[in-house]
C-alpha positions in Angstrom: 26.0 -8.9 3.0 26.8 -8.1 -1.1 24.0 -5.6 -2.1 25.1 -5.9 -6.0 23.7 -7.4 -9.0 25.6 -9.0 -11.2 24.5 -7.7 -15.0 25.3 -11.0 -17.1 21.9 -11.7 -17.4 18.8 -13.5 -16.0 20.6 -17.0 -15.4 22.2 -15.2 -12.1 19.0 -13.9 -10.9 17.0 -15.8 -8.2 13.9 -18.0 -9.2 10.8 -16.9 -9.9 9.0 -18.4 -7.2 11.8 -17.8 -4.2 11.9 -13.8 -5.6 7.3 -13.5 -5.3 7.9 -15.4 -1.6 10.4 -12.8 -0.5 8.3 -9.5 -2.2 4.9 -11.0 -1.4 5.9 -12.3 2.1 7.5 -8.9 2.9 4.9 -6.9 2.1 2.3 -9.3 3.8 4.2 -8.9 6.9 4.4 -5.0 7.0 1.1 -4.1 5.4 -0.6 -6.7 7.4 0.7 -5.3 10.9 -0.2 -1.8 9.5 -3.4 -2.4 8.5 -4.5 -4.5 12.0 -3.5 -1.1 13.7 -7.3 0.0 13.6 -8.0 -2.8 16.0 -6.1 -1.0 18.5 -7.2 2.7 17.6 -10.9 1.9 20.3 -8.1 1.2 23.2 -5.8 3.7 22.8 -8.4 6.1 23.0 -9.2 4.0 26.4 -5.8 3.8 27.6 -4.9 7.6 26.7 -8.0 9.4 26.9 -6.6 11.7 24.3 -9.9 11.3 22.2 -10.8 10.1 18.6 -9.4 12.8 17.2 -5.8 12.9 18.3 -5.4 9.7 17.4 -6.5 9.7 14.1 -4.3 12.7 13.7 -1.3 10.0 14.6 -2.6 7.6 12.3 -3.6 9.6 9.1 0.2 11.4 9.9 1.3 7.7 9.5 -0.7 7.8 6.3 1.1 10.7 4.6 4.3 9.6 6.2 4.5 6.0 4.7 3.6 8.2 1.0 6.6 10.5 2.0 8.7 7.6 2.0 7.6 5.9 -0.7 9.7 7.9 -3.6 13.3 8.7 -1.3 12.4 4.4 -0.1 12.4 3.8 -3.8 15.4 6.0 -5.3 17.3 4.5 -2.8 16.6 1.0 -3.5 17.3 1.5 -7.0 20.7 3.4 -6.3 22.0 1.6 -3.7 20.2 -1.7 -3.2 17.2 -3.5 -2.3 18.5 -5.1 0.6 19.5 -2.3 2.6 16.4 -0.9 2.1 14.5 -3.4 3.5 16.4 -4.4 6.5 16.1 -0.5 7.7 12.9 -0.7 6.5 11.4 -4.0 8.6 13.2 -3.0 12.0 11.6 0.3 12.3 8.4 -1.2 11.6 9.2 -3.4 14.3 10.6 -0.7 17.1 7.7 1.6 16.0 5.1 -0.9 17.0 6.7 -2.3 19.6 7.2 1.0 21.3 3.4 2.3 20.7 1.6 0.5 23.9 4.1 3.1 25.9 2.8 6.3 24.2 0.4 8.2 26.4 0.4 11.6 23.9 -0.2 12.5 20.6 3.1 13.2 19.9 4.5 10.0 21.3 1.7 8.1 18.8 2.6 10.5 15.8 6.1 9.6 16.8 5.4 5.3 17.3 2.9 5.1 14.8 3.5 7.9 12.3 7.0 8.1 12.0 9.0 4.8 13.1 6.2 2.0 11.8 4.9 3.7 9.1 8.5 5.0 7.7 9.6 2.0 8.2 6.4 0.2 6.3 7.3 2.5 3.4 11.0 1.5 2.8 9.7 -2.0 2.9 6.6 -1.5 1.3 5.1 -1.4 -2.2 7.3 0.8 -4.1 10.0 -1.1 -3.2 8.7 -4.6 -3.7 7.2 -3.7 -7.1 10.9 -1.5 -8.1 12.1 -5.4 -7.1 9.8 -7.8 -8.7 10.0 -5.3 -12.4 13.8 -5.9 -12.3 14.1 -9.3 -11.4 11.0 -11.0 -13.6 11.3 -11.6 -17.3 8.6 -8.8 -18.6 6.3 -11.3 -20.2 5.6 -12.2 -16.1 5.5 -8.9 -14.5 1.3 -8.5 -14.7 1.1 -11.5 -12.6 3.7 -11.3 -10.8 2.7 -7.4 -9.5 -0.7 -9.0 -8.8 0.7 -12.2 -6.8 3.2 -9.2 -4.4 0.3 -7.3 -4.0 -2.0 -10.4 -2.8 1.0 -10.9 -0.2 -0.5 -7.7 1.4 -4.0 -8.4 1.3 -3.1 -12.0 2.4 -1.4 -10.2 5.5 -4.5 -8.1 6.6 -5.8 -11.3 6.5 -3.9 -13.3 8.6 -2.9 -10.6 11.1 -6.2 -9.3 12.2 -7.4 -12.6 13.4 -4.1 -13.3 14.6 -4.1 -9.7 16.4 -7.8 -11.0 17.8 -6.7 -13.6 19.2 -4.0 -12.0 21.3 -5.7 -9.8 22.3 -7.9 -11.9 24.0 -5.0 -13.8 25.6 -2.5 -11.4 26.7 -4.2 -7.7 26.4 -3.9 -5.3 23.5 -0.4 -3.9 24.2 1.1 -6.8 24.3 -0.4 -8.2 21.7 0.9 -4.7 19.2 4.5 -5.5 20.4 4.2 -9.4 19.6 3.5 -8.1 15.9 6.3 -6.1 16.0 8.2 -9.1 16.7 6.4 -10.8 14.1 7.4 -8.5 11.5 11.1 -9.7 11.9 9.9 -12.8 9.9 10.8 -10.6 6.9 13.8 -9.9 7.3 15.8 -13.2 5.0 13.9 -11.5 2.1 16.2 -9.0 1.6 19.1 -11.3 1.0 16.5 -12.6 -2.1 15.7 -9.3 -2.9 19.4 -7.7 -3.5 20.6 -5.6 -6.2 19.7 -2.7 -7.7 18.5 -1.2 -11.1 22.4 -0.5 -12.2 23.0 -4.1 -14.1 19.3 -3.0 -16.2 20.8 0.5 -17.0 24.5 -1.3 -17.9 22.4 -4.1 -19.8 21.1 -1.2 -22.1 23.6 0.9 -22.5 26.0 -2.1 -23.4 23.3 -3.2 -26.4 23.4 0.3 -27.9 19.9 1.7 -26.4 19.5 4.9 -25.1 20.6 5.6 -21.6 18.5 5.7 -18.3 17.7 9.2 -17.3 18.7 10.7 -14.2 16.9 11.1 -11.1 16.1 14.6 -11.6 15.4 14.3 -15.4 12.8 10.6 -14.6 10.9 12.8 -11.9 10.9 16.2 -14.4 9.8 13.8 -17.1 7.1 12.2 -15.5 6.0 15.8 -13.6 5.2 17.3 -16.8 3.5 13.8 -18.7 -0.4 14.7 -18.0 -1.0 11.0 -18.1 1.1 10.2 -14.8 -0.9 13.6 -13.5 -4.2 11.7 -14.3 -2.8 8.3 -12.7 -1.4 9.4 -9.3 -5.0 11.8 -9.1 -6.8 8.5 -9.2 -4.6 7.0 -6.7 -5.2 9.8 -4.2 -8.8 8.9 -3.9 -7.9 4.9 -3.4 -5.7 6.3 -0.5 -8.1 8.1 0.7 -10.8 5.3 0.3 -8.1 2.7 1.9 -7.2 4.8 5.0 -10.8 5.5 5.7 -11.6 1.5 5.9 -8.5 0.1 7.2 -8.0 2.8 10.5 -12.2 3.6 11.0 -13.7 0.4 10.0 -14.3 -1.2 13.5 -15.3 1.7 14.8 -18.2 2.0 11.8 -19.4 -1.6 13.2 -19.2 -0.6 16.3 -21.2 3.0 15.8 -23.6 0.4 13.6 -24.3 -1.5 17.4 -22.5 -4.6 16.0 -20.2 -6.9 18.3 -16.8 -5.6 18.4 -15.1 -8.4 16.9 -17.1 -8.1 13.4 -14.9 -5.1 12.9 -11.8 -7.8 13.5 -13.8 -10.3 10.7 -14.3 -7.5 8.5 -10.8 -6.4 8.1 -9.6 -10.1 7.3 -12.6 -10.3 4.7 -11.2 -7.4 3.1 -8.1 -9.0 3.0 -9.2 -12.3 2.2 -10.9 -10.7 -1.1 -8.4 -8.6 -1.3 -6.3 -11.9 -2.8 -8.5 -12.5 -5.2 -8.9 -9.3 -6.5 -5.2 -8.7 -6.8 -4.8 -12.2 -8.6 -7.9 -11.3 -10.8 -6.4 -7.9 -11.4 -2.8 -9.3 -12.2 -3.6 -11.8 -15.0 -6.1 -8.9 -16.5 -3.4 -6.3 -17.2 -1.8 -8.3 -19.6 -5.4 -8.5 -21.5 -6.9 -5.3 -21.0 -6.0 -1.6 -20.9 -5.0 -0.7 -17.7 -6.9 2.2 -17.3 -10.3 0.9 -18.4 -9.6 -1.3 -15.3 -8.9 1.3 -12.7 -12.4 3.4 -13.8 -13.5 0.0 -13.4 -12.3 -0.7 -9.8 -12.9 2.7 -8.4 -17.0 2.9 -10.3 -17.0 -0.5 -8.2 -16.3 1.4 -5.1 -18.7 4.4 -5.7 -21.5 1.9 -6.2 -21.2 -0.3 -3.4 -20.9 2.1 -0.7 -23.7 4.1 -2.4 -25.6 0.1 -1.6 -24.0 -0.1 1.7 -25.3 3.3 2.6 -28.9 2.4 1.7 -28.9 -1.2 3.1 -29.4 -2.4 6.9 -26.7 -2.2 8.8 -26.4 -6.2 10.1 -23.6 -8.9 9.8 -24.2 -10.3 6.8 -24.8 -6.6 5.0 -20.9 -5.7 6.8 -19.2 -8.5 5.5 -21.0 -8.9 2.3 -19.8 -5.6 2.1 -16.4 -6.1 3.7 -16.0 -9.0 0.5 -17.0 -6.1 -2.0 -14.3 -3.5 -0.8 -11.9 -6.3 -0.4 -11.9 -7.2 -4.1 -11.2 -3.4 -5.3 -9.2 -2.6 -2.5 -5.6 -2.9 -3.2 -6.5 -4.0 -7.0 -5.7 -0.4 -8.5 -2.2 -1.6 -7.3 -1.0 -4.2 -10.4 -2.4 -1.4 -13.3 -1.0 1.5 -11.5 2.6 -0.2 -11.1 2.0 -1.8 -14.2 1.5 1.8 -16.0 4.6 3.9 -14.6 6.3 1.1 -15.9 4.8 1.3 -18.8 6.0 4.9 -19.4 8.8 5.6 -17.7 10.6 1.8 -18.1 12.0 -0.3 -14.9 15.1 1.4 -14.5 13.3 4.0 -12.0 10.4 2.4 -11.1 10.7 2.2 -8.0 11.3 5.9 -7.3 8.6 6.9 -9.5 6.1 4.6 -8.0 6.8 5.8 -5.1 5.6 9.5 -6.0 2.6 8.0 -7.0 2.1 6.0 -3.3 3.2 9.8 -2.2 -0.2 10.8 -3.5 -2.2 7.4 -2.4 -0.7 8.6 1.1 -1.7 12.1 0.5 -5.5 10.9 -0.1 -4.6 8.5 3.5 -3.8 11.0 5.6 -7.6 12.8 4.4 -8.8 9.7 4.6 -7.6 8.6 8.1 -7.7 12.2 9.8 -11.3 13.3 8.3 -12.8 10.1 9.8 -12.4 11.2 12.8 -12.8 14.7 12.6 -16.4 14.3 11.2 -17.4 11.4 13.2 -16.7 14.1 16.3 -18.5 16.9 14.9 -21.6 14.9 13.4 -21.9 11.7 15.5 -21.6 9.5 12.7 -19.8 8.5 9.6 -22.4 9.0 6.6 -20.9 12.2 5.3 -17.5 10.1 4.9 -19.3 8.0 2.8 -21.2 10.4 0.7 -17.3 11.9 0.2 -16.0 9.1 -0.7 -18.6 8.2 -3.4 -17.8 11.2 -4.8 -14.4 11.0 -5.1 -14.6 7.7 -6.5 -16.7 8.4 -9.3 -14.2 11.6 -10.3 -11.1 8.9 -9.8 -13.3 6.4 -12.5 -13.7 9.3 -14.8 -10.0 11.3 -14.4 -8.4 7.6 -15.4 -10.3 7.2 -18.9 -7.6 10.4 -20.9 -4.8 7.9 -19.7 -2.4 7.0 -22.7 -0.5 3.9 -22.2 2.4 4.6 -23.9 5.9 5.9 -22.9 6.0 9.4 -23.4 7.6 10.8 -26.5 11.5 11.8 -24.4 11.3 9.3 -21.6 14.9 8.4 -22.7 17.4 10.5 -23.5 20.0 10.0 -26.1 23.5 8.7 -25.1 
């Protein structure tokens, strides 16, 4: 397969439509298999016997290691191609969840889970599909077009926990993980949409007289030392944080509430199911309002409705009322956070410097995934989670508001 693209101009590139089906389908797949994992996390612990705690550790490592990924998954796209990138990407994603069922230690999970799927997630996950959809999208488009890719992912939680559900029923909970694995190999014809790299944009620019792209090593120095990237990927810790926590600890939230089991399974796909909404919302309101006035937005959202969730009865209707709530603002930070770093920094290395960002999301995952555990063992609940969590989101709404969305004053360098 060619993994080049050709630089005389957008009549070459793919159409709209066919390059948001392969970006928003891809990330559905892998995000949507990554965040169903949860479901499995109450039989594990059954099969294993390794306790709540262990695997959590495997998951929240799967967290951080997805992040880790995220800026080498994203240099590499942009140097050497899209394509290859993903293909890696979506068959690790595939052996790491196929393989899980047969891992009876902590190491084989942090191993399935954290290193294989979640790796794998990352090369074919947002940093990638964003570096993708910012080169190959006229820029009057890329708002909605971030929001539509990043709906593909909530619209994946959605149709994969019921989906997961439902197989499980049928034909037991390991077989039912390795039948997602296979499912994820649905995504692999997107990376012959997806081809190319960021080259023909730097050749484009420096062939009209602009200034040249800068360097690996001088885009991550650059954007290191611009305090309003600082500010951004802070905020972005606490979503990752806020995400892990619902997406790996959710069900076992209803379940410690004394709700049937498969409300946790209902909950996840309402979260994904608003989820769609709130990316689509979020993706036509970049393009109208400062981005960072929505992401204090989005994360004061989040402070105040688990504040309300805290204080309210713990029955169906409260969980996915409240499920609906968290859906709307949970990936949303996604289109203004992408749509930022490109902002400053231009789409030549977006990718990679996205993917620093999701480095810190996945930081504030890891916290998010591991210290559910660890304090639901040592306190026999989950409310000083939530009490953390308000708190960091109220700090994520406040660090946002010195953001200035402008490039800073050397992003290029001269030829």
């Amino acid at each position: 397969m060619s993994d080049s693209t050709s630089a005389t101009g957008a009549a070459r590139l793919p159409a709209l439509w066919l390059v948001l089906l392969a970006a928003a389908g891809t990330f559905a797949l892998t995000m949507g298999v990554r965040q169903t994992m949860g479901l499995y996390l109450p039989s594990l612990n059954t099969a294993t016997h390794l306790g709540l705690g262990s695997i959590s550790l495997a998951f929240a490592f799967g967290q951080l290691w997805w992040g880790l990924t995220q800026p080498f998954a994203g240099a590499l796209a942009d140097r050497v191609g899209t394509a290859r990138t993903v293909l890696l990407g979506v068959v690790l994603v595939a052996i790491g969840t196929f393989i899980t069922p047969y891992m009876t230690s902590t190491l084989g999970l942090i191993l399935a889970v954290g290193v294989l799927a979640a790796g794998g997630a990352g090369m074919a996950g947002p940093s990638v599909m964003m570096g993708a959809t910012m080169r190959l999208v006229p820029p009057a488009r890329r708002g909605l077009a971030t929001g539509v890719v990043n709906a593909g992912g909530s619209f994946g939680q959605f149709a994969l926990a019921p989906v997961a559900i439902g197989l499980t029923a049928a034909v037991g909970w390991a077989a039912s993980m390795q039948w997602l694995g296979v499912l994820v190999l649905l995504a692999l014809p997107a990376a012959w949409v997806l081809r190319g790299n960021s080259r023909a944009l730097v050749a484009q620019q420096a062939a009209a007289g602009g200034p040249r792209a800068l360097t690996v090593r001088e885009a991550i120095g650059q954007a290191l030392a611009t305090p309003s990237y600082r500010y951004l990927a802070a905020g972005f810790l606490v979503c990752g944080f806020h995400v892990a926590f619902l997406a790996t600890h959710l069900p076992s939230v209803v379940a410690a509430c004394g709700l049937p089991p498969a409300v946790g399974g209902w909950s996840l796909a309402v979260i994904g199911l608003f989820n769609i909404v709130g990316s689509l919302a979020m993706g036509w309101a970049v393009g109208r309002w400062r981005m960072k006035s929505l992401l204090s937005l989005v994360y004061a959202t989040r402070a105040v409705a688990v504040l309300a969730f805290l204080l309210a009865p713990k029955t169906v209707v409260v969980m996915l009322v409240f499920a609906a709530v968290m859906g709307v603002s949970f990936l949303s930070t996604v289109p203004p956070t992408a749509g930022l770093v490109a902002k400053m920094f231009g789409p030549a290395n977006m990718a990679m410097l996205f993917g620093l960002v999701m480095l810190s999301h996945q930081i504030g995952g890891f916290l998010g995934a591991w210290m559910g555990g660890w304090v639901f063992e040592r306190t026999g609940s989950y409310d000083l989670m939530w009490w953390i969590d308000i708190a960091l989101a109220a700090g994520a709404a406040l660090v946002n508001l010195p953001i200035r969305e402008s490039p800073p004053t050397r992003a290029m360098a001269p030829a």
